[in-house]
C-alpha positions in Angstrom: 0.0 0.0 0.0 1.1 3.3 -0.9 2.4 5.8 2.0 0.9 9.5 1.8 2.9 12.4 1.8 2.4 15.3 4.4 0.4 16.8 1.3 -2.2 13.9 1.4 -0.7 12.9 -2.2 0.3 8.9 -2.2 4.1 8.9 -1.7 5.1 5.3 -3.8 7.6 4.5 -1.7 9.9 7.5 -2.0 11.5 9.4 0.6 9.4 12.6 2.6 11.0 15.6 2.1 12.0 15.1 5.9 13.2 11.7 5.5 15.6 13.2 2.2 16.9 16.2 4.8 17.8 13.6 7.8 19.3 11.7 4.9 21.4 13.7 3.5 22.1 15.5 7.3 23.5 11.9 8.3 25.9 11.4 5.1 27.2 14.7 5.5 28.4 14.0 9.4 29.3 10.7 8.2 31.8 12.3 5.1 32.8 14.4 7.7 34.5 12.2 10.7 38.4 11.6 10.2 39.3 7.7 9.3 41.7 5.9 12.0 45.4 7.2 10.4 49.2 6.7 11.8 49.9 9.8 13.7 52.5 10.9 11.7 51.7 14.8 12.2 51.8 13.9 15.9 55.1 12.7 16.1 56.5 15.2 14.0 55.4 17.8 16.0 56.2 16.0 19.3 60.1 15.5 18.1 59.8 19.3 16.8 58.4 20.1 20.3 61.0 18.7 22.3 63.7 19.5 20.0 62.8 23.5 20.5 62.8 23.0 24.5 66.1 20.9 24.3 67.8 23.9 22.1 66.0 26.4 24.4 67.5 24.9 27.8 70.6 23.5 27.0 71.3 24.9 24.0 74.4 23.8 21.5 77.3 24.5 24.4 78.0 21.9 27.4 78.3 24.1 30.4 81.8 24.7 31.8 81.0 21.9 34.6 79.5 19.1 33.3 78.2 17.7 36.1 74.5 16.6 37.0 74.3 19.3 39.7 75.2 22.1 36.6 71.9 20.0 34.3 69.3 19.8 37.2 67.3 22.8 36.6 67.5 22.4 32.8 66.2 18.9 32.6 63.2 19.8 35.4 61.9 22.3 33.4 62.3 19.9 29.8 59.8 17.4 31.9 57.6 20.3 33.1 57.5 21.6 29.3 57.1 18.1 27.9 54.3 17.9 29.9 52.6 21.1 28.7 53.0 19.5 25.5 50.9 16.3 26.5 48.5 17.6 28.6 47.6 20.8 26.2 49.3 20.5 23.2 48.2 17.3 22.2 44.7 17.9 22.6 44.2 21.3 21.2 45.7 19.4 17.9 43.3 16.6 18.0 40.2 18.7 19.2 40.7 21.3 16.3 41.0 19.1 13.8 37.8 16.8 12.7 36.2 14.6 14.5 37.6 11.2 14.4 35.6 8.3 13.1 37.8 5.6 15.7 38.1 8.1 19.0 39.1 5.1 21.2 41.6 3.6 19.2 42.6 6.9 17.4 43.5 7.9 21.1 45.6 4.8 21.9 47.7 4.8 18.9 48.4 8.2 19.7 49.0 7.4 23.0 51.5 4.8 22.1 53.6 7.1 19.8 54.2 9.3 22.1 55.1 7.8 24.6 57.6 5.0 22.4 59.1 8.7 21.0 60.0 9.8 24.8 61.9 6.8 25.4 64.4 8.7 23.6 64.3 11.8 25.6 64.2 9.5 29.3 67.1 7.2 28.8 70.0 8.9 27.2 69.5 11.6 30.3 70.9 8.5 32.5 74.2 9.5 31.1 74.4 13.3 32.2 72.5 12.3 35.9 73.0 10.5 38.9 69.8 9.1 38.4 69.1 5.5 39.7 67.6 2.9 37.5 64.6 2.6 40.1 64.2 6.8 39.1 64.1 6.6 35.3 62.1 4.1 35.6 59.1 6.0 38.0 60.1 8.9 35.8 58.8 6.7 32.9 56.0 5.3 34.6 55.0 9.2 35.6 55.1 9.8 31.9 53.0 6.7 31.0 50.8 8.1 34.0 50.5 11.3 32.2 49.7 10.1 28.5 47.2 7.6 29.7 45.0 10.1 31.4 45.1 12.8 28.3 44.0 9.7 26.1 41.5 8.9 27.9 40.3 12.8 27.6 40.9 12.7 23.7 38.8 9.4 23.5 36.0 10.5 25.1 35.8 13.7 23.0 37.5 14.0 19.9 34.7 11.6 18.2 32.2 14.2 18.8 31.1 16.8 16.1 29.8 19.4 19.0 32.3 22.3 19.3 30.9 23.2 22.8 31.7 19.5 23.9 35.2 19.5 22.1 35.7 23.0 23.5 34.6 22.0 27.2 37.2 19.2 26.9 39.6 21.5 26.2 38.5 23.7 29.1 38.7 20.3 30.9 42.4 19.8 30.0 43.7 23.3 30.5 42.1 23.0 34.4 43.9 19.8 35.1 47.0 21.3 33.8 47.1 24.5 36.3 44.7 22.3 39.3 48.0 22.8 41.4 48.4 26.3 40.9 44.8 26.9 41.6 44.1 24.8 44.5 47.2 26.6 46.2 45.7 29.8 45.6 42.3 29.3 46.8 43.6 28.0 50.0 46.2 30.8 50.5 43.5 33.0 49.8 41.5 31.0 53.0 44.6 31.7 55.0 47.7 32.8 54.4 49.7 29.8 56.7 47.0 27.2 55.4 47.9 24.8 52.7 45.7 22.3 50.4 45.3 19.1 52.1 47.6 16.4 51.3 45.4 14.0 50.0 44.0 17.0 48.0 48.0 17.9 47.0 48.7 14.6 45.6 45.9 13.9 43.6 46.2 17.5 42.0 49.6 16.9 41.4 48.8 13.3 40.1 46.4 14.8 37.8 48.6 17.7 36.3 51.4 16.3 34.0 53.6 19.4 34.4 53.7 19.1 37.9 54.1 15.1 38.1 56.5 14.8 35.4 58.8 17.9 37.4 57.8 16.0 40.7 60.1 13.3 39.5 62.6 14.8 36.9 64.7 16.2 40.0 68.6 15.2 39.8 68.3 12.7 42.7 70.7 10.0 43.5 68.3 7.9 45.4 65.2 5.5 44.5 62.0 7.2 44.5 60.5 7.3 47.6 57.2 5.2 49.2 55.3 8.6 49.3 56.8 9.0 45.1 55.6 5.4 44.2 52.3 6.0 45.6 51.8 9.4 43.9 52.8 7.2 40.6 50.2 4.9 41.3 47.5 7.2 42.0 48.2 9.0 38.4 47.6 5.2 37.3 44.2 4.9 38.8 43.3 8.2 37.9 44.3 7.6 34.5 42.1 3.7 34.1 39.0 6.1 35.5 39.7 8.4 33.1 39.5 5.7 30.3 36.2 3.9 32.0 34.4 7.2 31.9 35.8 7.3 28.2 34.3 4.4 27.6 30.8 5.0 29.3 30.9 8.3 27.2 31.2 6.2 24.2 28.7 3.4 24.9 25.7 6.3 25.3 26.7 8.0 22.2 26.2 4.9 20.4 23.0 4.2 22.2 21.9 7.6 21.3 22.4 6.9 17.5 
């Protein structure tokens, strides 16, 4: 039997005028997601990233005392900046670009790449520091931390095609970043000799991968401590929460569709 047509004319089976626009609305967001790639741009920009901060610290001249004591401060702030360039730079790439097709997976192979590409910043430092192999490898582990929890952030929003989601996730990742800096300033504001608590602290700190990647880049000639191994731990869980809410995120937009 032939369908009618909002007109009251018999429609033989072809789409409503409605039906055509949803149609066409659907391809269109469809043409419009990114395919799963290799992050080549990524890495590029990553090795470009760190390259710059390397020049800018160290520059092309060893310092008249090569010792670790003279490369402390330097290689602290080349963790503190390589973590700016996880927790903001990487997703103000992704979440201006379009939306990817494969957010999950799209977010673990970048994930992956980045952090196989620091291996070559985290090692070779072994050579100018005092470090202990028990402290490169928390340092590594704090990295890991870090680029766990921003994937999980990227693969819960860089899928979606609504620029106030994308930009809130943004918003979300600049907070985490300064969440230190900002706790310590509302409670100084309370009272001048009263500090965040240290539950409060840690997981801050755990959260932000500026100040957990400095947290462990210090030229120490000792094994990380318990209080250290716990804080890596806690950037661990915070980072497999991160990816379960990713996950729930993702299972209701697909029910939604």
């Amino acid at each position: 039997m032939n369908s009618l047509a909002p007109d009251g004319t018999p429609n033989d089976g072809a789409p409503t005028p409605r039906e055509s626009e949803a149609s066409e609305r659907a391809t269109n967001d469809a043409m419009a997601l990114r395919p799963l790639f290799i992050p080549r741009g990524l890495v590029m920009l990553c090795s470009l990233w760190v390259f710059l901060c390397w020049v800018m610290l160290f520059g092309f001249r060893p310092p008249v005392q090569p010792q670790a004591a003279s490369y402390g401060p330097s290689i602290e702030m080349l963790f503190l900046l390589t973590g700016v360039g996880i927790a903001i730079g990487w997703p103000l790439l992704r979440l201006s670009a379009r939306p990817s097709s494969a957010p999950l997976t799209q977010a673990a192979i970048d994930g992956v790449s980045v952090l196989v590409l620091l291996q070559v910043v985290v090692w070779p430092l072994r050579l100018v520091t005092s470090w202990t192999l028990a402290r490169a490898v928390a340092l590594d582990a704090a990295l890991g931390a870090t680029i766990l929890l921003t994937a999980a952030l990227l693969a819960a929003s860089q899928g979606s095609t609504s620029r106030r989601w994308r930009t809130s996730a943004m918003i979300v990742a600049v907070t985490l970043v300064l969440a230190p800096v900002l706790a310590d300033a509302v409670f100084h504001g309370v009272g001048a000799s009263q500090a965040s608590p240290p539950w409060l602290s840690d997981t801050l700190h755990a959260m932000s991968a500026p100040a957990l990647l400095a947290q462990f880049s210090h030229p120490n000639t000792i094994d990380p401590s318990e209080a250290e191994r716990s804080l890596i731990w806690r950037a661990m869980a915070l980072g497999c929460a991160g990816w379960a809410t990713a996950l729930s995120v993702l299972f209701v937009r697909q029910g939604q569709r």
